[in-house]
N, C-alpha and C positions, 0 to 999 in steps of 0.2 A: 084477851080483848081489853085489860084493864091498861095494859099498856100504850091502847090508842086513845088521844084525846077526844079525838071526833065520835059523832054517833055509831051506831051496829048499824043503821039502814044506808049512813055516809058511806062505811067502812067496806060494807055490805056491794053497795053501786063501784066502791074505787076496787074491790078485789074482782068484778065480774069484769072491770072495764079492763081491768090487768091482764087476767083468765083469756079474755078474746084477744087484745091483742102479741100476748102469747103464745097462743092457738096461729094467729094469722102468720108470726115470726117462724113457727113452727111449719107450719106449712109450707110458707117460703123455702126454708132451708131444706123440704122436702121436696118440692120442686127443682132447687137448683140442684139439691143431691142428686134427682133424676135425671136432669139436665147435664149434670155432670156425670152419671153415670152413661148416657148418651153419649158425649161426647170422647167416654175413655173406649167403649166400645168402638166407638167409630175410627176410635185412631187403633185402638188395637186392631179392626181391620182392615184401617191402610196401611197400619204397620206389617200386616204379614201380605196385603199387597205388595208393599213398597221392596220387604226384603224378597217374594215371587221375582220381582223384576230384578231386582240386582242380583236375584241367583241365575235368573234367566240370561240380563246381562252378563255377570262372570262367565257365561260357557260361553255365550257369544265372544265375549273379549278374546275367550281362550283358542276359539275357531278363529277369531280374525286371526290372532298371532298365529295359528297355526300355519294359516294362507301365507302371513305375510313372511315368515321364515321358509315356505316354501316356495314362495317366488322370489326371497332372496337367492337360495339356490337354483331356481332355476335359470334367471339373472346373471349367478357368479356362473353357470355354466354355457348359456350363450355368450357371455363375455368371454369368456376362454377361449368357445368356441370361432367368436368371432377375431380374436386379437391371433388364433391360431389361422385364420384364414386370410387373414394381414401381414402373417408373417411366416407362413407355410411357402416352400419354396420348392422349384423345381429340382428333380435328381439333378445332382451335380451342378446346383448353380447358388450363387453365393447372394442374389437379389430374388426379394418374395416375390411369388404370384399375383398380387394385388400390384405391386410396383409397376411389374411391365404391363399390369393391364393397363393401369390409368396411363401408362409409356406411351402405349401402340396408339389408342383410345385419343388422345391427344393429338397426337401426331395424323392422323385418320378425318378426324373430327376437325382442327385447325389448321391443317395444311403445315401447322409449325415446324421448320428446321431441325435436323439432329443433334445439330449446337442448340438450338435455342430450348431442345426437349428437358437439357442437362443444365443448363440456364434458369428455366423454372424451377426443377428441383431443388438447387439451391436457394434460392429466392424465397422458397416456400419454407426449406428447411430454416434456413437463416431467420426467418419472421414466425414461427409458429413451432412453439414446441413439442405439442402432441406429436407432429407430424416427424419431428427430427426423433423422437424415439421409439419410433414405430418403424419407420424406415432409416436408418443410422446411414447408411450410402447415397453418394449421390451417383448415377449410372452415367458412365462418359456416354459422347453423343455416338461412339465406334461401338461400344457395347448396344444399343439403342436401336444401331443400325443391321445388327446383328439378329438381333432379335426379331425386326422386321423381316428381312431375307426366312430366315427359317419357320415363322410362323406362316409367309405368304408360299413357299412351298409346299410345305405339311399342308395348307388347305389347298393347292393347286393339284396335289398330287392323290387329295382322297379319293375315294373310288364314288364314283357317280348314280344315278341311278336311272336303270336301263328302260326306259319306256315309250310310248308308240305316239306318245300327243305334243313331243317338245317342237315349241316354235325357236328357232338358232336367228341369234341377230351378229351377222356378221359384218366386221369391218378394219382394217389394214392402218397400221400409225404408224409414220417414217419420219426418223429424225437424220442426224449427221451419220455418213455411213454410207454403205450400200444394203443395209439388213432392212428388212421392216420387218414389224410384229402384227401374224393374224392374230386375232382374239374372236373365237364363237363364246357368246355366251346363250344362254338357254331360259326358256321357262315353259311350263306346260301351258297346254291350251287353256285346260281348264279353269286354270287359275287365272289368265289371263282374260278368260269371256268375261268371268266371273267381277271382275273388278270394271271390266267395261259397261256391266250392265251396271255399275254405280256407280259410274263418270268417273270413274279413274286409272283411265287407260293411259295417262303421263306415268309410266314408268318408274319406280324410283330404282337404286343404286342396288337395295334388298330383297327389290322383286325379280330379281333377276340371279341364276349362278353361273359361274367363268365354267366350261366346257371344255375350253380349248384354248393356249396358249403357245404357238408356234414362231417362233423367232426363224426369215429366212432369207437368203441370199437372193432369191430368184422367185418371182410372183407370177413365172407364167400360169397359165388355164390348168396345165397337166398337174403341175406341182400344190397348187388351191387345189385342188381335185383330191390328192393324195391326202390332204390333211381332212378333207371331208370324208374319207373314207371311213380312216381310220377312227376320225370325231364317232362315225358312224357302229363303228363296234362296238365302241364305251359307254356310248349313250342309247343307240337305236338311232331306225330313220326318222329324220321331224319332216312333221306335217307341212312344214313353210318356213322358210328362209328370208330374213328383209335384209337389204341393204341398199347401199346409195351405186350401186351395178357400176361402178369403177371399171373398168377394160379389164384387170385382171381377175377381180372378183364374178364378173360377169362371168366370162370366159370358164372359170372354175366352176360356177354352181353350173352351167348349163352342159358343159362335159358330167357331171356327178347327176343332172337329171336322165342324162339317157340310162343311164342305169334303174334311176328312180324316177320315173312320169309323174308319179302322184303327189311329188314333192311341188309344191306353191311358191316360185321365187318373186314377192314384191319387192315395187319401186318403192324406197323411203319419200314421201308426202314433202318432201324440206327439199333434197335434193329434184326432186322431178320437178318444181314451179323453179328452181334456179334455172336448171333446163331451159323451161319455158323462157325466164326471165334473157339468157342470152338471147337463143333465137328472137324475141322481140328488139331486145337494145342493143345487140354486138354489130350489126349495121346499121342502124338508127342516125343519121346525121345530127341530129338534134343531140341526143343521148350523147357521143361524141363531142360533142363541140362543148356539152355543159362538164363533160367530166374532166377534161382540157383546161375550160376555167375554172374549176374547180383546183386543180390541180395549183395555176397560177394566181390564184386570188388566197389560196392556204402560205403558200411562199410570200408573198406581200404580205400578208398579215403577221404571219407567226411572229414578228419582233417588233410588233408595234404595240400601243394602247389597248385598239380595237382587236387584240389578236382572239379574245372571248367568242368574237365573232365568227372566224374561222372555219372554213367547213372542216367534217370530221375526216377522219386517217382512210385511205382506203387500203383495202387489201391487196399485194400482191398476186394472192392466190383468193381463190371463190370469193372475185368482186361481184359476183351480180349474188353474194349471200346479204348484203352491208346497203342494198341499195335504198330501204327504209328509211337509213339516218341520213342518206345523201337527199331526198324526195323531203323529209321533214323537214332538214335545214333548210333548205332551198323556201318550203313555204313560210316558216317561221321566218327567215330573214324579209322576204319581200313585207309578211305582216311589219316587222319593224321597220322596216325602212317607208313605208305609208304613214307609218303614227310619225315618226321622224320629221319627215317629208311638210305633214299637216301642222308641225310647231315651227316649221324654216328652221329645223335645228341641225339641218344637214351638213357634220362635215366634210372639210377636203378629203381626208381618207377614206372617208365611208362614198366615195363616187366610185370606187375601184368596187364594189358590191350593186352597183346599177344595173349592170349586163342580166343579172338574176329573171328581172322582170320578164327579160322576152322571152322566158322560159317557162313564166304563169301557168299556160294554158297546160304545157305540156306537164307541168309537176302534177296539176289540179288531177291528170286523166291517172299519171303513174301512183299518186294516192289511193285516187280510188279504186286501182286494181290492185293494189296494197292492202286495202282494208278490205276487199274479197277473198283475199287469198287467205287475210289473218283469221276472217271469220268461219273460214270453212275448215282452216287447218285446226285452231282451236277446236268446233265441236269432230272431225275425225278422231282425234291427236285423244281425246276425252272418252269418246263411246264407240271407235273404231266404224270400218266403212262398213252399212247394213243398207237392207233396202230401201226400208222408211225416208232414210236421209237420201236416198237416189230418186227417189218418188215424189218426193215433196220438194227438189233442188229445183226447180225453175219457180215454182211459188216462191221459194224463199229469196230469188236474188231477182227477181223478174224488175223490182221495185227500182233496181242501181241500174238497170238496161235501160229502164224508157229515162232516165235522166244523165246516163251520159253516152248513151249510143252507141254506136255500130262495135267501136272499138271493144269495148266493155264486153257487148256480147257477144263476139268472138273471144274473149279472153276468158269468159266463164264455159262456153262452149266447149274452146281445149280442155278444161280444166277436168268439166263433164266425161270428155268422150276417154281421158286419162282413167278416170275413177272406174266408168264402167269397162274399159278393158280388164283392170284388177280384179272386178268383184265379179267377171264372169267365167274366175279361176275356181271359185270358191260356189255350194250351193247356193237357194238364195235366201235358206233361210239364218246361213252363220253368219258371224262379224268376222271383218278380216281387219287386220291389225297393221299399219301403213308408216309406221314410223321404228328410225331405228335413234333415237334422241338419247336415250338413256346409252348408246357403246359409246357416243360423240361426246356427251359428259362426264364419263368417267377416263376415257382419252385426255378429255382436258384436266382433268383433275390429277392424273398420275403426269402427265407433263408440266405440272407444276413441281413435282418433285425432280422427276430429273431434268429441266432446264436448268436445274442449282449445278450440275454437275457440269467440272472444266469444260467439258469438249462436246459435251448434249446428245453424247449418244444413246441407243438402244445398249441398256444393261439388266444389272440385278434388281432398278426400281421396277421393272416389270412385276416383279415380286407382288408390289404393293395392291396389283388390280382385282388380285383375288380378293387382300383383306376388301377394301372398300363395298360387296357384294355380300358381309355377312355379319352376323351380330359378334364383336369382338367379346367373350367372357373369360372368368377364369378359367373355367375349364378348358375353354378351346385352348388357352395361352399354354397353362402348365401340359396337356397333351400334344399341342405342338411341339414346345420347346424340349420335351420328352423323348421324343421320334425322331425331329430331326436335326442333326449335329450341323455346325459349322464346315465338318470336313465334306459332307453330303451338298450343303450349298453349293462350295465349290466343286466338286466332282460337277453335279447341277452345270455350273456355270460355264465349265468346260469344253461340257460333250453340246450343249445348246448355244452356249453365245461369244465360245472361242474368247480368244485375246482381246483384253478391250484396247481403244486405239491410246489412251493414255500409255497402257504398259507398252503399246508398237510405239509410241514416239521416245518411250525412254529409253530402249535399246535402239532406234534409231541414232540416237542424240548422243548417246553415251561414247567420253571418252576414249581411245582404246591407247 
């Protein structure tokens, strides 16, 4: 004490005031200590959180890779397997399976030429590399053609299947020649109702399969008879037959019903109003006289300015099919030549289109029995002939009678008393099926192939009518091209369609 100068009661208050805020320093650092001991607790147990999840994470990582190594192989194994199905080829042929699908599939699909097939190949090759080392050939368009012929026999020649409900849509194509080609193709009823009850009774190409393909010299009644016969044991009796009743098709299904009464032969719906359509205009003076200048107003035109103008082409053959475009023009032209007329901007050449007019009246009637016929073929053509639509047919057309008279309603009348002869072959509670549109379009569509050919006869593109009727894939390809050989085509081609008249005119022609 002696050492402080200040008082003991001085010394006394400065060591208490020390004491407490020593006490309070003290404290503090017992606080934070706590505080800090809180806070090490807390991370030590985020820290054994923290490592929970990244242990948890590590197996997860270790499952991803495990997936993700496992879908690499399964990856490198549809790749193999895929690159082997790109490049898997038929016995004994030096071009993959994939190749001549997309081949046929093209040529099928665009109409495109057998040079043009071998044309793309290149083109593709040439520009796109994947493609040149996947496919390393390009397929001449002879090879191409080949391939065709023996895929469309191998499917011409499978075996059918034999049952009691096929409806046969038969119909006869004749080109240069004395040959023509039947074609029956086929489809069950069932299937057939089936699609009618959801308005899609327009046929396509797929809904139908080739039955029958006869190449033959002579079309009488007896000889259509024989092919029906025979159709008849590969497949069974069909329930009904459509066609456009041609003389000799007629002839033949009605010889093959005596034997089968219960077979249904319909009129096709297209063919029967052409019918109609001559008997109304094949002596019609009027009708005449317009098709006449028609005729000579197309030849005046065609090398002028106004040749836009022109009426359209008529046909040779089933002129009274084409008669719509003639009845259009005709009103479309008078409509322009009014607006014309109303600006004085008529000219000299367009006076050779005047004659039109006096034909107003009668276009105005040939329309609107045009747009009766289109309205009725359309909903048949879609839901097939049923009662409902026989029942309710004067309600629905009754409306076009009281506004253009007499004429009209004799023309819906035939149209009528045509419908109900059909549909009192048939119960009344079925649909009967009236068109035969889908053999007409696939006639036209294989005649686009062989019109490319010199002389445009009946040959091996016949081939092609079976592809067009099925879904071309690989498999069908490599088991075609499988089955049947090149030398099979020909034997085929021999004992069916004889010498073509190319190989008679070369040994005609030929030197000696």
């Amino acid at each position: 004490m002696n050492d402080y100068k200040s008082s003991p009661e001085t010394l006394a208050s400065w060591f208490l005031d020390s004491r407490e805020k020593w006490k309070k320093r003290a404290l503090h650092k017992q606080k934070e200590i706590r505080k800090a001991g809180i806070k090490i607790r807390d991370l030590e147990n985020s820290r054994d959180k923290w490592k929970e999840k990244a242990k948890n994470l590590a197996g997860k990582i270790q499952e991803m890779e495990e997936i993700i190594k496992e879908l690499k192989e399964e990856t490198e194994l549809l790749k193999k397997k895929e690159d082997k199905k790109l490049t898997e080829k038929p016995i004994n042929h030096s071009f993959s399976v994939a190749q001549i699908t997309i081949s046929i599939q093209q040529l099928i699909t665009t109409a495109q030429s057998f040079r043009g097939i071998e044309k793309t190949w290149f083109i593709l090759m040439l520009q796109i590399q994947e493609i040149q080392e996947i496919f390393n050939k390009i397929p001449s368009y002879s090879v191409v053609r080949q391939w065709l012929y023996r895929l469309g026999l191998f499917v011409l020649q499978k075996d059918k299947i034999y049952r009691e409900d096929w409806i046969w849509i038969i119909d006869l194509t004749v080109q240069l020649g004395q040959e023509k080609c039947l074609v029956i193709l086929g489809i069950p009823e069932e299937k057939l109702n089936e699609k009618m009850k959801n308005n899609q009774g327009n046929l396509q190409y797929k809904d139908v399969e080739v039955l029958e393909i006869r190449v033959m010299t002579s079309t009488r009644g007896e000889n259509i008879k024989e092919v029906l016969m025979e159709t008849e044991e590969n497949v069974g009796v069909p329930v009904q037959i459509i066609s456009d009743k041609g003389s000799d098709i007629r002839c033949g299904i009605e010889l093959y019903k005596k034997e089968n009464k219960q077979v249904i032969h319909t009129h096709d719906f297209t063919h029967k109003i052409a019918l109609f359509w001559k008997k109304e205009l094949e002596n019609n003076p009027n009708y005449k006289s317009f098709i006449k200048k028609c005729h000579e107003t197309r030849r005046k035109l065609q090398q002028t300015k106004n040749s836009f103008l022109m009426p359209p082409n008529q046909r040779n053959k089933c002129r009274f099919f084409n008669i719509k475009e003639l009845v259009n023009w005709g009103l479309k032209i008078i409509k322009y030549l009014n607006k014309t007329l109303a600006k004085n901007q008529l000219e000299k050449e367009l006076s050779s289109l005047l004659w039109i007019k006096e034909y107003e009246e009668d276009l105005q009637t040939w329309s609107q029995m045009l747009l009766v016929v289109e309205e009725i073929e359309t909903k048949i053509k879609k839901e097939g002939l049923n009662q409902q639509f026989l029942e309710t047919y004067e309600q629905q057309y009754q409306y076009k009678t009281e506004k253009q008279g007499e004429k009209l309603d004799k023309w819906l009348e035939k149209i009528k008393t045509y419908l109900l002869e059909e549909k009192e072959k048939i119960e009344s509670e079925k649909v009967l099926c009236l068109s035969n549109d889908v053999i007409e379009s696939i006639f036209g569509k294989y005649k686009l192939f062989s019109e490319r050919g010199p002389l445009k006869e009946i040959g091996l593109m016949i081939l092609i009518i079976p592809l067009l009727t099925i879904e071309i894939t690989a498999e069908l390809v490599k088991q075609g091209l499988e089955t049947v050989s090149n030398l099979e085509v020909q034997q085929w081609k021999e004992e069916i369609l004889g010498a073509s008249m190319l190989s008679k005119r070369k040994i005609a022609f030929e030197s000696k």
